[in-house]
N, C-alpha and C positions, 0 to 999 in steps of 0.2 A: 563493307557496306552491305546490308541488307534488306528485305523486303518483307510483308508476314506474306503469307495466302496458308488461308485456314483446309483448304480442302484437300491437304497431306497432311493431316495433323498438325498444323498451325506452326510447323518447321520453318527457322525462317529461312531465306535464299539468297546464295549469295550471286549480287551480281559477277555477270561474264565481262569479259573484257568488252571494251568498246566493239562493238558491233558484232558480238557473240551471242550465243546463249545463255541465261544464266543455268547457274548448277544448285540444286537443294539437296541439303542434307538428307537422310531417310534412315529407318529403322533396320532391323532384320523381319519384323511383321510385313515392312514394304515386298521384300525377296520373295515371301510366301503366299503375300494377296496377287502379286504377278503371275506365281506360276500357277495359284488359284484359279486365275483369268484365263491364263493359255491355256487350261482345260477347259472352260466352258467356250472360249472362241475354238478348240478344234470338234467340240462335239458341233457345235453349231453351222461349222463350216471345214468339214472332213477333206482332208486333203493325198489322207496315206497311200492313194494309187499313184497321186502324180509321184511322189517318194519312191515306190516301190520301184516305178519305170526308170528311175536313176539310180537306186542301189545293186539293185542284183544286177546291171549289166556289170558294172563294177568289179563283182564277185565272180561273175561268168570268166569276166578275162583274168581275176587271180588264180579260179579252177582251170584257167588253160593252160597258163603257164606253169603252172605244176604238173599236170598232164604231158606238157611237150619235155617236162626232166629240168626245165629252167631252175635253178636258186630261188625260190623265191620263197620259203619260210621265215630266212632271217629279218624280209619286210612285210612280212604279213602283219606283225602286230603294231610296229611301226607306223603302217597303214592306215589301220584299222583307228589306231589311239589319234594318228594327226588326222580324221574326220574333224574334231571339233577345233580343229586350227582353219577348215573351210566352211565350216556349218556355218558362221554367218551368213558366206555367200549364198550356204542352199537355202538358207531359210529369206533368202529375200521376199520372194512371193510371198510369204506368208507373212512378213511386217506389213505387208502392201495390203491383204487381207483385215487385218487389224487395226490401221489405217481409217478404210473404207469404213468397216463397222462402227468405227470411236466418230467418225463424221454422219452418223445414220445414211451412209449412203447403201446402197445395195450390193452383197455381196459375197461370191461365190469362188471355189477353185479356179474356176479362167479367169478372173481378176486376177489373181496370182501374175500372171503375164506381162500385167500392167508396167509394170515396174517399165520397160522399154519406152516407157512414154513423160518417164520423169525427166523435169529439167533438169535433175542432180546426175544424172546415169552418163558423163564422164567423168565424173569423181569417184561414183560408183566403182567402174569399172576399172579407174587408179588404183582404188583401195583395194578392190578383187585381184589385180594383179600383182599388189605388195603381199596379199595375204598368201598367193599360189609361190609367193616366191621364200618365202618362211616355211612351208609346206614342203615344199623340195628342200630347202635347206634341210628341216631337219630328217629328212629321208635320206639324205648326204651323212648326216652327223649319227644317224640310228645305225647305217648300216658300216661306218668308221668303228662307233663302239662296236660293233659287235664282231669283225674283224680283228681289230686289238686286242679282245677280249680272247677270242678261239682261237688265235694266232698258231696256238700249239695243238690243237684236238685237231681229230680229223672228222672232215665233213660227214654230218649226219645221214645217214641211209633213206630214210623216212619219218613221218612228223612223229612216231613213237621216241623215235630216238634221240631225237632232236627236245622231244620236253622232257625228254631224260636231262638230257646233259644241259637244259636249261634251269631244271627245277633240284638236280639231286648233284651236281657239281660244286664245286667253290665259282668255277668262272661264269656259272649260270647265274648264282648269287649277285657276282660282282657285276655284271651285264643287269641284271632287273635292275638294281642298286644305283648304280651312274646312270643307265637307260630313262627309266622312269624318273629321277630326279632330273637331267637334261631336259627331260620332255617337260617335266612341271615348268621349266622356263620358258620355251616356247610357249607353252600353253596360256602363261600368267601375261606374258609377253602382249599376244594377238587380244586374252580379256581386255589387255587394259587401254589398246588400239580401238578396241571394233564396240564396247559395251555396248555403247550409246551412239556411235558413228554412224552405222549404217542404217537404223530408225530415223537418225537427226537428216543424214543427205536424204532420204523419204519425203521428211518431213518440211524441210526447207532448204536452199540451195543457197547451204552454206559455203562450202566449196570443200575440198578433201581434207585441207590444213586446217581449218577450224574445228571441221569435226572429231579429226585426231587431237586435239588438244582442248575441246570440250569432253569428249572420252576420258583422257588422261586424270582433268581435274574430277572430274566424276570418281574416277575411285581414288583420289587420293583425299578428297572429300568426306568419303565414305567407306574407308577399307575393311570395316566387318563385314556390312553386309556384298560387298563384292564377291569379301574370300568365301560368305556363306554360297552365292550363286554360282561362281565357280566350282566349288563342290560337289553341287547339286549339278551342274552339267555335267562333271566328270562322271556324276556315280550315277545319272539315269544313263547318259548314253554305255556306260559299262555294261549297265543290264541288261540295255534293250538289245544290245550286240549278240547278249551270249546266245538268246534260241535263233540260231540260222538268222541274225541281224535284222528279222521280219521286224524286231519289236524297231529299229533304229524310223521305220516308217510313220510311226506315231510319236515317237519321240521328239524326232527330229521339227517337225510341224511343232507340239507345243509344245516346246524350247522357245519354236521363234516366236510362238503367237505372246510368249513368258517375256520375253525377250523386249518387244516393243513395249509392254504396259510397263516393265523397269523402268525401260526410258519414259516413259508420260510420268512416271513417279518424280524419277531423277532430273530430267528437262521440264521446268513448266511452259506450258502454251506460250 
């Protein structure tokens, strides 16, 4: 069963289950007028300081324990790559932002805050806990593989040495190879949890299980343009990592501000 509404392209929509949301089809034009959108919501409402004050402490305590002789190169990228298994989480503020703005209501980076004042924010905070516990898993599972993998080499001296036998080895190979593919699961995993989950408990108080399963149908709804946004979050937050992860502070913002207007695409009112 279905419904029109012309103002997504006249797509029709299929109803949700009894006392859900419904879920509508969408293009891959949709993926790109969204993250269209998160650009003009983060010029309009800058947020990359409160980012910056969360990122580099981050980085300070992986410069420490490097510093203090710890292991810690084989999780650095491990790390680095599971950010976007918790960026929903960061970017909550900034659904709340885009939120505000879509209701013309008034709206700034300390909005961002807001989000503590939602009825939804013990689902919220269910969901944040399921997402931090995938997060460690695969911090468990990255640093298994690569274990199994070195089993036989001896531990690297320093980070030169270390992208030697990462990049100019067989077991380096074989370690990006299962590493990164593993991670594509996790990753596709938490998309297909969180697309639409954490804009929708935003939005209405739906309760955690609904919205994982309004999420779910959403890409299975729509698996091209999902696998296109996926992509695209993969390969901005890549870049934005590489110069000293500055760029992750503007990224990271419109991702999320990209992120909500999917969901107003994919969820109607």
């Amino acid at each position: 069963m279905s419904r029109y509404n012309p103002s997504y392209g006249g797509l029709p929509v299929p109803l949700g289950t009894t006392g859900e949301p419904a879920v509508r089809r969408i293009d891959t034009a949709a993926v790109w007028r969204a993250l269209s959108l998160g650009w003009r919501d983060f010029r309009e409402n800058p947020t990359q300081l409160v980012f910056l004050a969360v990122i580099y402490p981050v980085i300070g305590l992986l410069a420490a324990g490097y510093a203090s002789g710890r292991d810690m190169m084989p999780i650095v990228w491990p790390l680095l790559s599971g950010f976007a298994l918790v960026g929903p989480v960061a970017a909550l503020g900034v659904y709340e932002i885009s939120r505000r703005r879509e209701r013309g209501e008034q709206a700034s980076w300390v909005n961002a805050f807001d989000v503590r004042h939602s009825p939804s924010l013990p689902s919220i905070l269910a969901l944040g806990v399921v997402l931090l516990a995938v997060f460690v898993a695969w911090l468990f599972t990255a640093r298994a593989i690569f274990d199994g993998t070195f089993v036989a080499m001896p531990v690297a001296a320093g980070p030169g040495e270390f992208l030697r036998q990462v990049l100019r080895t067989p077991e380096g190979w074989r370690l990006m190879l299962l590493g990164n593919g593993i991670g594509l699961l996790f990753a596709a995993t938490v998309l297909a949890l969180t697309v639409v989950s954490f804009p929708l408990l935003l939005d209405r108080p739906v309760g955690m299980a609904a919205a994982v399963r309004t999420s779910l149908r959403a890409v299975v709804l729509n698996p091209g343009p999902m696998l296109l946004w996926g992509a695209l979050v993969a390969a901005i937050l890549a870049v934005s990592s590489i110069p000293l992860f500055v760029g992750l502070a503007v990224a990271v913002p419109v991702l999320g501000h990209a992120t909500w207007h999917l969901y107003r695409a994919v969820v109607p009112r």
